[in-house]
TIKOLKOL-582706 format. One record per residue (C-alpha): residue in three letters; x, y, z. Coordinates in steps of 0.02 Angstrom, whole numbers. Layout:
% TIKOLKOL-582706
type, x, y, z
ALA, X, Y, Z
...
This chain:
% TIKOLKOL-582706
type, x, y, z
UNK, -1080, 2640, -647
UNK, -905, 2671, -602
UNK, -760, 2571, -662
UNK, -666, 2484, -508
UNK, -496, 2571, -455
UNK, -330, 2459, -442
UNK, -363, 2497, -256
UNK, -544, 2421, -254
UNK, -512, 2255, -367
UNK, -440, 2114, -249
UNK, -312, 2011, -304
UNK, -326, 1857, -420
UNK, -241, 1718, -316
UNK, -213, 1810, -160
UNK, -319, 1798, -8
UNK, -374, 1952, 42
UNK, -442, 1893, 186
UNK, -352, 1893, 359
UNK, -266, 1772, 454
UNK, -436, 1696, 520
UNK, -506, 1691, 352
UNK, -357, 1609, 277
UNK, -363, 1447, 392
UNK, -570, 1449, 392
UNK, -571, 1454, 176
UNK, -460, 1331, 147
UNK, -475, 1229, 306
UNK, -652, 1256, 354
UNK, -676, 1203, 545
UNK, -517, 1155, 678
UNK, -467, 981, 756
UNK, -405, 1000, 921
UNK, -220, 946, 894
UNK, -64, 926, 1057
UNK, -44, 1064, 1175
UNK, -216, 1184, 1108
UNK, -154, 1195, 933
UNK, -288, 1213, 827
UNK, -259, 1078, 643
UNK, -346, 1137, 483
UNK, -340, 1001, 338
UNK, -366, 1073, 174
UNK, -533, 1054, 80
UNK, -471, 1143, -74
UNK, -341, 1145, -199
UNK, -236, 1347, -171
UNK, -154, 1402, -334
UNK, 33, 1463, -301
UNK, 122, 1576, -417
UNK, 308, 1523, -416
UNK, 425, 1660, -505
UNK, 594, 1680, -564
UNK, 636, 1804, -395
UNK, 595, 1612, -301
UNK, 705, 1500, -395
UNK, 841, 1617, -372
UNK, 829, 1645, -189
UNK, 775, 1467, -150
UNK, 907, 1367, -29
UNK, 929, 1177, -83
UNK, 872, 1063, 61
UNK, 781, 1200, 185
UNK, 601, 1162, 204
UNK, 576, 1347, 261
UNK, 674, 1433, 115
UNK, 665, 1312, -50
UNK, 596, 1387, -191
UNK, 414, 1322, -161
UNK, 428, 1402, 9
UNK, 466, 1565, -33
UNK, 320, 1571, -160
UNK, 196, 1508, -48
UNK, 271, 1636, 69
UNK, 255, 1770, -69
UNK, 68, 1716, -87
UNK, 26, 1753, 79
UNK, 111, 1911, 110
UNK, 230, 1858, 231
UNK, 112, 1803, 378
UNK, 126, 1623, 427
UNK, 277, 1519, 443
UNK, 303, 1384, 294
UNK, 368, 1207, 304
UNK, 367, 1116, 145
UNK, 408, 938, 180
UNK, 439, 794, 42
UNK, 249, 767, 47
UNK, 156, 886, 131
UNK, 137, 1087, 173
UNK, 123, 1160, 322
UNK, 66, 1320, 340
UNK, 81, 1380, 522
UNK, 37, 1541, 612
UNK, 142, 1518, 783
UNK, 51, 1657, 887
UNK, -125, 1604, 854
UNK, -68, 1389, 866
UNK, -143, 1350, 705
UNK, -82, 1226, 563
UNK, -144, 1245, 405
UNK, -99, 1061, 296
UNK, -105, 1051, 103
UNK, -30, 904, 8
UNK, 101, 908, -126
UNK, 65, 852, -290
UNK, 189, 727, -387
UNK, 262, 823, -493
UNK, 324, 942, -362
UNK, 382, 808, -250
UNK, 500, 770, -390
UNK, 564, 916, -422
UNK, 590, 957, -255
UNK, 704, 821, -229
UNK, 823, 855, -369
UNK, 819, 1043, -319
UNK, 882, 981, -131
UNK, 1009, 882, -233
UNK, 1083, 979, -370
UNK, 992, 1162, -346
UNK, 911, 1146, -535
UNK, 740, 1188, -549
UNK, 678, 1132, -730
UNK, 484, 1186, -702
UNK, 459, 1340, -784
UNK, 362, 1489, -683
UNK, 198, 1476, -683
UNK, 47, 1437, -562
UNK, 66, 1273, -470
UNK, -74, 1197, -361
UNK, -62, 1120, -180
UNK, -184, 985, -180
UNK, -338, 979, -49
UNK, -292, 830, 101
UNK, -380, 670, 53
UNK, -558, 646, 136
UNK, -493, 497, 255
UNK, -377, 617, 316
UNK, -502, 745, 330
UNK, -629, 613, 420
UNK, -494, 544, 552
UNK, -505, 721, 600
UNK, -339, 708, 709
UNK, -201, 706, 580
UNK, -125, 538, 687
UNK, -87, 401, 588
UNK, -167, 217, 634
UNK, -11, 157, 708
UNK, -2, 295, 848
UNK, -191, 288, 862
UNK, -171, 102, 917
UNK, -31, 149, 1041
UNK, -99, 141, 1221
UNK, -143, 300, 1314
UNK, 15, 310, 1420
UNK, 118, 324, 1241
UNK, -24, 415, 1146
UNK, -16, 573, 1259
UNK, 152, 601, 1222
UNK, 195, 720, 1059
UNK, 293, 659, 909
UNK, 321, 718, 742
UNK, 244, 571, 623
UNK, 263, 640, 448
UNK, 427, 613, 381
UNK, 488, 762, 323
UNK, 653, 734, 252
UNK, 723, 902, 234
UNK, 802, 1014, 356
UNK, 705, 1123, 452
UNK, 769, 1310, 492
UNK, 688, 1405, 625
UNK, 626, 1561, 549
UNK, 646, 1733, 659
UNK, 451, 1827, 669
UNK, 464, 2009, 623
């Protein structure tokens, strides 16, 4: 038997999968969301290597360019859009209209917030998990939360943002 090249063994951590693949692992199948976007909800935690190249290039207070960001960017080679909010990741491919949600965990969220306040990050580098979206969330199957679900029609059909994000969001340019 022949030993594997570099070329041949995949990975460890990276999906080597392609756009598609990406949303349908961790996602598994779409909600219809506003305007034919297609929501995924993740089912599974994603392991996220943050290095020192992150924390130095990470921008205090940008949900598109904090340190988190740029490693989950880093992950996935650059494909998708990322918005890392207070509580929640979004991971969006714009040409395609998919959203692909993970949740934060705690300790993150923490040190998050200090890094938008004072630009120290005290975690060292290491692998960091986003966590899988709870099953209610999962089960609603429309990412909406009860209160705009009660809303009547007329109100319903119109689009709003309903996760607090909390942090600045910068437009990032596609190349």
């Amino acid at each position: 038997m022949a030993a594997k090249t570099a070329a041949q063994t995949p990975k460890v951590g990276r999906p080597s999968l392609g756009t598609e693949n990406v949303f349908r692992r961790y996602g598994g199948e779409p909600v219809k969301g506003a305007y034919g976007w297609e929501l995924y909800f993740a089912k599974m935690p994603c392991g996220i290597s943050v290095q020192q190249k992150h924390i130095d290039a990470g921008k205090p207070g940008a949900a598109n360019e904090c340190v988190f960001a740029r490693a989950i960017d880093d992950h996935f080679g650059g494909k998708f859009l990322v918005e890392v909010g207070l509580t929640i990741v979004h991971i969006i491919d714009a040409p395609m209209k998919r959203r692909l949600t993970f949740k934060l965990p705690v300790a993150l969220r923490k040190r998050l917030r200090l890094f938008d306040g004072v630009k120290i990050w005290d975690l060292p580098t290491g692998v960091y998990f986003l966590q899988a979206m709870s099953k209610t969330v999962r089960k609603n199957r429309d990412g909406r939360t009860r209160a705009t679900r009660a809303l009547p029609p007329k109100n319903r059909e119109r689009p709003t943002r309903l996760i607090f994000h909390g942090r600045v969001i910068r437009v990032k340019k596609a190349t």
